[in-house]
BAZA-895566 format. One line per 2 residues: number of its first residue (from 1); their letters; for each residue z, x, y of C-alpha. Coordinates in steps of 0.2 Angstrom, whole numbers, m for minus. Layout:
NUM	a	Z/X/Y; ...
This chain:
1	xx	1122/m648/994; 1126/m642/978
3	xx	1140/m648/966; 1151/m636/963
5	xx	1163/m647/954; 1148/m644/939
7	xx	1144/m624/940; 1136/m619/925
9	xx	1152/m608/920; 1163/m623/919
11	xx	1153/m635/908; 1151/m621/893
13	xx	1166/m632/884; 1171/m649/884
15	xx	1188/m643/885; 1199/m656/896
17	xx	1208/m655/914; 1197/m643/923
19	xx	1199/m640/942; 1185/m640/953
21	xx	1180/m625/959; 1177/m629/976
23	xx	1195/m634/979; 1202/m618/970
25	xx	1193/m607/982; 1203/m608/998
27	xx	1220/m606/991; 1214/m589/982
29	xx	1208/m584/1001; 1225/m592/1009
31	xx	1238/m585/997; 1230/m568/991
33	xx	1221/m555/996; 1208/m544/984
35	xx	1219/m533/974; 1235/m545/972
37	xx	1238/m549/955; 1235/m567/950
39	xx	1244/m580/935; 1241/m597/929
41	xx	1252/m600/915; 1245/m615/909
43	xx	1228/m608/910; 1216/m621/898
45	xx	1198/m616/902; 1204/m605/915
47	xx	1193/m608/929; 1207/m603/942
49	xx	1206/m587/935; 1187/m586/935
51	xx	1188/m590/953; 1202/m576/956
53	xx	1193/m562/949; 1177/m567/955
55	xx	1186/m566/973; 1192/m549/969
57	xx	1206/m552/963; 1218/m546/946
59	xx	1222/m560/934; 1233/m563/921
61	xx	1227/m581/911; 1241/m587/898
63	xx	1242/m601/887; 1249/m605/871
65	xx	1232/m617/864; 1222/m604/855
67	xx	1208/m614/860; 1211/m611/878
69	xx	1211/m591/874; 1196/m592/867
71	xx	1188/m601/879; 1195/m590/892
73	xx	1191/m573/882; 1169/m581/881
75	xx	1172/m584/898; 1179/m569/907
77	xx	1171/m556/896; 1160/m544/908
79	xx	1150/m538/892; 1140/m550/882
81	xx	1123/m547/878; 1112/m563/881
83	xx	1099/m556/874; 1105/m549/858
85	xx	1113/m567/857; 1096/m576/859
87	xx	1088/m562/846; 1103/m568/834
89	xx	1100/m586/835; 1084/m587/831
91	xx	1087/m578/816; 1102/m590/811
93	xx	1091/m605/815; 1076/m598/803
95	xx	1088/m600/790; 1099/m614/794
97	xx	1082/m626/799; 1080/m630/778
99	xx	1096/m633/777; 1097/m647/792
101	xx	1078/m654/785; 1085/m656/767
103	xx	1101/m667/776; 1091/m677/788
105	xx	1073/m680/781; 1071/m698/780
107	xx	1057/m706/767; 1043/m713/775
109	xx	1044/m701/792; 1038/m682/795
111	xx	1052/m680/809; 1071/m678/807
113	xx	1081/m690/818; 1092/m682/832
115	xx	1103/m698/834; 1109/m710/820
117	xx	1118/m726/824; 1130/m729/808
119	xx	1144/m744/805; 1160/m739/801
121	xx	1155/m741/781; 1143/m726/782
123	xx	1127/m738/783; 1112/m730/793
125	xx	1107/m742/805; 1094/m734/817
127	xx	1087/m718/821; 1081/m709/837
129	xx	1067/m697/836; 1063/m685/850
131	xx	1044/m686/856; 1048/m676/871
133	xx	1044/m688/882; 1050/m707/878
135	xx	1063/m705/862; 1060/m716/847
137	xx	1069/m728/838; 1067/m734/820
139	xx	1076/m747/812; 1082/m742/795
141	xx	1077/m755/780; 1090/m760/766
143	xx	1079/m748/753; 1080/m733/765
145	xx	1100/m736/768; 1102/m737/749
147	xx	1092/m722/747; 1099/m712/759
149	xx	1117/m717/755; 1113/m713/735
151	xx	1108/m696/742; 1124/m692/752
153	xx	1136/m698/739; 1127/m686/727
155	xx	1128/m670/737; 1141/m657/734
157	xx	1146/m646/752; 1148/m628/744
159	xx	1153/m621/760; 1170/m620/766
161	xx	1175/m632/781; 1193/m635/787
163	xx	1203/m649/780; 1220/m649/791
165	xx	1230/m664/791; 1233/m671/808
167	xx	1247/m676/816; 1251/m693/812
169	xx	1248/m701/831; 1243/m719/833
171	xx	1243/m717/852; 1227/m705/848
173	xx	1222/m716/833; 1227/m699/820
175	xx	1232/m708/804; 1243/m703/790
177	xx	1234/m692/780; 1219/m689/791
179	xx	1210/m671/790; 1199/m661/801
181	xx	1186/m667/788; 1186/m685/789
183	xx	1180/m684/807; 1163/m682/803
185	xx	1151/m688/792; 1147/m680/774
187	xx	1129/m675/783; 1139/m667/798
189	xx	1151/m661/790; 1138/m651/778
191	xx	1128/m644/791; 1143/m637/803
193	xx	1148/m629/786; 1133/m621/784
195	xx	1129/m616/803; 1148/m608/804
197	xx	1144/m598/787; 1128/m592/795
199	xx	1136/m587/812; 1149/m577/804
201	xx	1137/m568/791; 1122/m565/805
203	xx	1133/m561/821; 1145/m548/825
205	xx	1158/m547/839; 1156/m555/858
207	xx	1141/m562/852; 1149/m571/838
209	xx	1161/m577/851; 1148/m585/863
211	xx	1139/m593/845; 1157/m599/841
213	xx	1160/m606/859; 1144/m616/858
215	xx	1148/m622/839; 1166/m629/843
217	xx	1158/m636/860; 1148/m645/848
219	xx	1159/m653/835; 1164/m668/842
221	xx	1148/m671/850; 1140/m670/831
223	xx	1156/m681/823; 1162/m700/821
225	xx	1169/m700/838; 1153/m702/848
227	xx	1152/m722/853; 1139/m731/858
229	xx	1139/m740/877; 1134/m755/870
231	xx	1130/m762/887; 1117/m751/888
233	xx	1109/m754/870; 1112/m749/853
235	xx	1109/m730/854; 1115/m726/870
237	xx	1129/m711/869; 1144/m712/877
239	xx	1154/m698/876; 1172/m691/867
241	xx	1188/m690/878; 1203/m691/869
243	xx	1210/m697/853; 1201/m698/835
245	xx	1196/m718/835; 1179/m724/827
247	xx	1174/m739/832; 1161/m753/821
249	xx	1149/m742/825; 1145/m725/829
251	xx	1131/m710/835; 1129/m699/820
253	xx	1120/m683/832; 1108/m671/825
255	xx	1122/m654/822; 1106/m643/823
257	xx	1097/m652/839; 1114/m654/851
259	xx	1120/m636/845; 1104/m629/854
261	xx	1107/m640/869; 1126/m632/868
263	xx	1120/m615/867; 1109/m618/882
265	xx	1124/m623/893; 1135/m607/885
267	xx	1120/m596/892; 1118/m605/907
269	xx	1136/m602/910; 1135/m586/905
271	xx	1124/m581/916; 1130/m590/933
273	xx	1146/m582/931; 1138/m563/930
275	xx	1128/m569/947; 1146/m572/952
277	xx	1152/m554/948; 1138/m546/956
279	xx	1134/m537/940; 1119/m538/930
281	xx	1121/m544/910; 1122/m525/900
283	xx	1133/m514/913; 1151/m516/922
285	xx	1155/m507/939; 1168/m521/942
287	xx	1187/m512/945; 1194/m530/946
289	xx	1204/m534/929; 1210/m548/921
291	xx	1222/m551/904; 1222/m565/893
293	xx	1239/m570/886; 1245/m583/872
295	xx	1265/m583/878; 1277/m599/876
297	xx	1277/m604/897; 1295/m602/896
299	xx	1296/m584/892; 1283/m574/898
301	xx	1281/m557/895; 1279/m553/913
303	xx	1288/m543/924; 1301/m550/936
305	xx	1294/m551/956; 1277/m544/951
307	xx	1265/m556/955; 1257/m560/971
309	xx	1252/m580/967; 1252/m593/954
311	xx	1242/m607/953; 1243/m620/938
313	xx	1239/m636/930; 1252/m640/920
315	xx	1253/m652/905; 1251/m670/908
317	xx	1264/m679/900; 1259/m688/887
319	xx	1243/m690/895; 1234/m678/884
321	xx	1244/m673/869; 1234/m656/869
323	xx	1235/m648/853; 1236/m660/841
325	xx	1217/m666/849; 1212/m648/848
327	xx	1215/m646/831; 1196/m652/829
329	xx	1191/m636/837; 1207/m622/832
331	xx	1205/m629/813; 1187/m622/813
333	xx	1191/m607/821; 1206/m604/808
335	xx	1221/m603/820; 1235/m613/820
337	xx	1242/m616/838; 1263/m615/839
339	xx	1268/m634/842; 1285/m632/842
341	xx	1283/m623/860; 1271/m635/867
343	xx	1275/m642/884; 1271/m661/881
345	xx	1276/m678/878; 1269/m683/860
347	xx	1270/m700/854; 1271/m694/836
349	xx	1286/m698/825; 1284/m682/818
351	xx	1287/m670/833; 1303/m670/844
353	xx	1294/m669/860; 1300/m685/872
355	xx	1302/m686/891; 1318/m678/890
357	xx	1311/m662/882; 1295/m662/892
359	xx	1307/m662/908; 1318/m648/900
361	xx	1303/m637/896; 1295/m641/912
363	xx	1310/m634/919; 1311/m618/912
365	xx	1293/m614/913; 1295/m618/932
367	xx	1311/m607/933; 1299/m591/924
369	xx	1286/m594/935; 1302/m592/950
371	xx	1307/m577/943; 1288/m568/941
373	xx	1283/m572/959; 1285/m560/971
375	xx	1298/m567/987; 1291/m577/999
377	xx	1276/m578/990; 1268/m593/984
379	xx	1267/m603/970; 1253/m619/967
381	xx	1250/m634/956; 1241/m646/953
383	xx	1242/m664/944; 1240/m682/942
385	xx	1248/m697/933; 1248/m715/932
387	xx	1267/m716/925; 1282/m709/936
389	xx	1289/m699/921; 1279/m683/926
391	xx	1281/m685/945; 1301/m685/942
393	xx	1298/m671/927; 1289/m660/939
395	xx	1296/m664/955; 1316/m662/950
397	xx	1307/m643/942; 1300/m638/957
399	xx	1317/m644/965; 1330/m638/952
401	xx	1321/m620/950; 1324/m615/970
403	xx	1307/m619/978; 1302/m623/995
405	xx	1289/m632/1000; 1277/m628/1009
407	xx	1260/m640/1009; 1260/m658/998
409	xx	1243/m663/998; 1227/m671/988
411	xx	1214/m663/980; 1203/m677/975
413	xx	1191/m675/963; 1173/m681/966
415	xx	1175/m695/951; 1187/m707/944
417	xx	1191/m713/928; 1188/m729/927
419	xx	1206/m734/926; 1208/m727/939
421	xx	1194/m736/952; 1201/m753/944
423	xx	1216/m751/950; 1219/m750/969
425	xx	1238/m749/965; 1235/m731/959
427	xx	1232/m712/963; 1214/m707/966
429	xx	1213/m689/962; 1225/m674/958
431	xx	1242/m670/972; 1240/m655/978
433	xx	1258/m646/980; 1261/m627/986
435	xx	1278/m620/986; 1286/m604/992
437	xx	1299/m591/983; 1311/m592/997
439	xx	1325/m582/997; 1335/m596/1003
441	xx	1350/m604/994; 1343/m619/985
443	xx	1354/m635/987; 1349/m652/981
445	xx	1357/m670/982; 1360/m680/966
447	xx	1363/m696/966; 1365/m712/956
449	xx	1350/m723/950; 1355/m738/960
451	xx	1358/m729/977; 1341/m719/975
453	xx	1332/m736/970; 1338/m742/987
455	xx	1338/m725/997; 1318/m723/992
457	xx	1315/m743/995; 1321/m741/1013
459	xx	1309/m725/1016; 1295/m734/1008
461	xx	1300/m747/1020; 1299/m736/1037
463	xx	1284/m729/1030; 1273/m744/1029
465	xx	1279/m754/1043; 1274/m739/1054
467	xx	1258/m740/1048; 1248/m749/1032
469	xx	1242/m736/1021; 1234/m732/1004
471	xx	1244/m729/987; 1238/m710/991
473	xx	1247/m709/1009; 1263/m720/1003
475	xx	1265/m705/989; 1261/m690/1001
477	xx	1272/m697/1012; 1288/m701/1002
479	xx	1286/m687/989; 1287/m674/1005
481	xx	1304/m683/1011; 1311/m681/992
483	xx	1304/m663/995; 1312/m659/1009
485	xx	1326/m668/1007; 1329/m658/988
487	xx	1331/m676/980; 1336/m675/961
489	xx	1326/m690/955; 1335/m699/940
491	xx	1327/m713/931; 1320/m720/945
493	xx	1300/m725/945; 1293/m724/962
495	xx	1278/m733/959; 1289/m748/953
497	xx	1298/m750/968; 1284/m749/978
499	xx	1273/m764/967; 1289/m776/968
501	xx	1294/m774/986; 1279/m773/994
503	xx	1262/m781/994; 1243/m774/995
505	xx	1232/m781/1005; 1212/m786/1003
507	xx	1209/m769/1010; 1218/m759/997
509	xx	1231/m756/1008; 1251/m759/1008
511	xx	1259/m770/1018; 1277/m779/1019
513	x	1280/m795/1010
């Protein structure tokens, strides 16, 4: 059985929080119909609105990350010539293969490396070399280091490169001062600089978007972030999730060798998704459309009741501050994302984005979404957390903007962080929750901190002595009853309640005390 969680289309971009496909399917089928007019107002890579207008249906994908756009626009575009792209590349790679040798020729070897284990003083430790079938490794002598390290420091990059200051963020490890720059080696950093040049010089229009794709794919792949799984030796990759930390050491990647194996996947991608629109790779005969949008959430541009369903995943809290960690990618691309409208909790002192705002802003975007959908039609989302600040952000805005619900369910994802299997006391996957425009008046029921601590204690209570269950069926259970009930939540965090008053047991399951 195939794994659709990793078609092709969705693994052009490393960009964070996609959906799996599989699970976006049925609600398309269950909520629209082929014609119906589609939004997801937080969009990010946009595989809801792949799958939409693969089912037939109109889409309109919005969000205010200018990464997100673009990787939507490479995406969804009907019109790319592969081939012409192939044809391109190879001319690029004619030329930018000097450049690349000059960088990463080591004395004493005929091959350049495609992996370089450095410390976090710039000292090449090892090297990996490709032999096709078993890889490699070399360790680097004090004579080749010095050499090597003479070389770089002589070197002059003439091309141009981004230096953007980040955000100053120690929850993501972005320190004062820090650029774009300082994020890769000089080595890197040279050879992105010539590779981008090239790609803007050789290339031309959607095919300079698909060489672009695979290039900002690429960056932190080919950066300082890369660490190695020491557990697994010295060399072995891990892979970059969030934040900007180097550790003692790091993988210094080949920005030639891994941009091929990027471009690969772009293709790939490429190509699965025309298999999807029934349509070969020159010609379109597709009357389906789809819009790409970069409105602030809380006004969209959109006109009121005229969209059939909405589906979003929207911003996690302070989970994954989004655009300051994209700025690795939108700095390269020269655009500069509007932070002052981002929906998110940020743990920079610089930016005025707590849980208060994220609640507010939640709030608002929830109440635009209200006003664009259609009555009695449907709206879906989609997210997970560890902390109960986004469940009462989200929660109290799906509330508070007039929504009845209609479903509250999980759509667990096939694999777990690793915080997350370490700790039974947690949510395993994504909550699931789809609401209706009801025409309805909309009442709800504050109330104090104290009496919902106590209120919500004594639900929990009924729940598990009916029947020991799992964190996941203790939150299914008590988020419908503040559902249907219209419970405001104030300060109040569920998961605490739950840890002090009752116990799990050796089965992962809550019990009473």
């Amino acid at each position: 059985m195939i794994n659709k969680q990793k078609l092709p289309r969705y693994e052009m971009h490393k960009y964070w929080g996609k959906k799996p496909a599989f699970g976006l399917a049925p609600l398309i089928k269950k909520y629209s119909k082929p014609g119906d007019l589609l939004l997801d107002p937080f969009a990010g890579y946009g595989v809801f609105c792949s799958e939409a207008y693969i089912a037939g249906r109109n889409v309109i994908a919005n969000d205010l990350n200018p990464i997100a756009n673009f990787i939507e626009e490479n995406l969804l575009d009907n019109n790319i010539n592969i081939n012409k792209v192939l044809r391109t590349w190879t001319k690029i790679k004619d030329l930018f293969i000097p450049f690349v040798s000059y960088w990463y020729k080591i004395d004493g070897t005929n091959n350049l490396p495609i992996s370089v284990l450095r410390d976090h003083e710039g000292n090449i430790l090892k090297a990996r070399f490709d032999r096709n079938v078993i890889p490699q490794e070399i360790t680097f002598t004090q004579e080749q280091n010095e050499a090597y390290r003479k070389f770089e420091n002589e070197q002059e990059i003439t091309d141009w490169y981004p230096q953007n200051k980040l955000i100053p963020n120690s929850r993501i490890s972005a320190k004062k001062e820090m650029t774009v720059a300082d994020l890769f080696t000089k080595r890197q950093l040279a050879c992105h600089a010539r590779l981008y040049k090239l790609i803007k010089e050789y290339s031309s229009g959607a095919e300079q978007n698909i060489l672009l794709l695979a290039f900002t794919a690429n960056l932190a792949n080919c950066s300082v972030l890369v660490p190695p799984i020491k557990t697994r030796g010295e060399m072995a990759q891990g892979a970059w999730m969030t934040g900007f930390y180097t550790g003692e050491t790091y993988i210094e990647n080949n920005v030639l060798h891994y941009f091929e194996n990027r471009l690969a996947k772009v293709i790939s991608g490429k190509k699965d998704y025309y298999s999807c629109i029934q349509k070969d790779l020159f010609s379109s005969n597709n009357s389906t459309t789809y819009k790409i949008m970069s409105a602030d959430a809380k006004h969209l541009p959109i006109d009121d009741g005229s969209i059939d369903y909405v589906f979003t995943d929207p911003p996690y809290g302070d989970t994954v501050p989004y655009f300051e960690q994209s700025i690795i990618w939108n700095a390269w691309l020269k655009v500069e994302p509007d932070y002052q409208n981002e929906i998110v909790v940020s743990n920079s002192g610089v930016r005025n984005k707590d849980g208060y705002h994220f609640e507010e802003d939640i709030q608002k975007a929830f109440s635009e979404i209200r006003r664009v959908l259609k009555k009695d039609r449907h709206f879906s989302l989609t997210y997970h957390s560890l902390s109960g600040e986004e469940w009462k952000s989200i929660t109290n805005a799906c509330i508070q903007s007039g929504f009845e619900l209609e479903t509250y369910e999980w759509l667990t994802q096939k694999t777990f962080t690793p915080r997350q299997l370490n700790r039974v006391k947690t949510v395993k996957g994504d909550v699931l929750i789809t609401l209706r425009n009801s025409q309805n008046n909309f009442h709800y029921t504050p109330t104090d901190k104290e009496e919902q601590e106590e209120i919500i204690k004594k639900h929990l209570h009924k729940i598990i002595d009916r029947q020991s269950a799992d964190t996941n069926e203790v939150m299914i259970k008590i988020m419908e009853w503040i559902f249907s009930n219209k419970i405001i939540i104030n300060d109040v965090d569920i998961y605490k309640i739950l840890k002090d008053n009752f116990a799990i047991n050796d089965n992962g399951l809550w019990t009473i005390k």
